[in-house]
Each structure stands twice: as C-alpha cells, then as structure tokens.
N, C-alpha and C positions, 0 to 999 in steps of 0.2 A: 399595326404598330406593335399592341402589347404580345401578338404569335411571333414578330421577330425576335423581339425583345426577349422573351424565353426561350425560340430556340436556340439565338446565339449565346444564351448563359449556358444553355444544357449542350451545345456542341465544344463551348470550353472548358466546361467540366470532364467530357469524355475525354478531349485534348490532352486535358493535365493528367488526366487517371494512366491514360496511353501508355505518356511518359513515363509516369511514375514506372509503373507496370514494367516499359522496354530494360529501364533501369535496375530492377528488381532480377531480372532475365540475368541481364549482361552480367551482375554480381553470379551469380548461380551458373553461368556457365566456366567465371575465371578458376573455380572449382573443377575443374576439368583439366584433362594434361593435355600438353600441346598436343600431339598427334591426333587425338579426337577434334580438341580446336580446328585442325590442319580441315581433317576426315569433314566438319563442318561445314569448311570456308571459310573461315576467320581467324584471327590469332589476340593475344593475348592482349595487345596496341592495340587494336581495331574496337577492342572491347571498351577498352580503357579510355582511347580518345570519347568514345558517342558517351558515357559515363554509367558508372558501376557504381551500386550502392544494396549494400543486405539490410536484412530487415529482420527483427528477432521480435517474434509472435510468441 
C-alpha cells in the first residue's frame, strides 16, 4: 500500500512537471516565425490551443 501510495504521488509530480515543461516549450517556440513553425510541423494555433506560457528566471 504505502510503495503505491508514493509512486502514484511521484508519477503526478512528473505529470505536472511534463506539463509545466510542454508549456514552457510552446511559449519558446511562438518566438519563432511561421516558416520555421511550418519547417517544424506546427503553427502558431496548434501552439496556442495545447497552451503557451514563458517564464522569466
């Protein structure tokens, strides 16, 4: 009981990090001009819908 109990805390913690993380990306690539976006596979929408956010360190 208490080995699930931790790994399912620690596999939602990676979870949330992921996200955090995919989100950090997507801000960082809408910095990019379309035709790279394009060159990518994605656009500018695609980014925006999954969600974009920067982060100042």
């Amino acid at each position: 009981m208490a080995n699930s109990f931790f790994r399912n805390a620690f596999n939602r913690v990676v979870e949330a990090r992921e996200r955090q993380v995919a989100r950090y990306v997507n801000g960082a690539l809408l910095n990019l001009d379309d035709e790279t976006l394009k060159g990518l596979g994605t656009s500018r929408e695609e980014l925006r819908r999954k969600g974009a956010t920067s982060y100042v360190f």
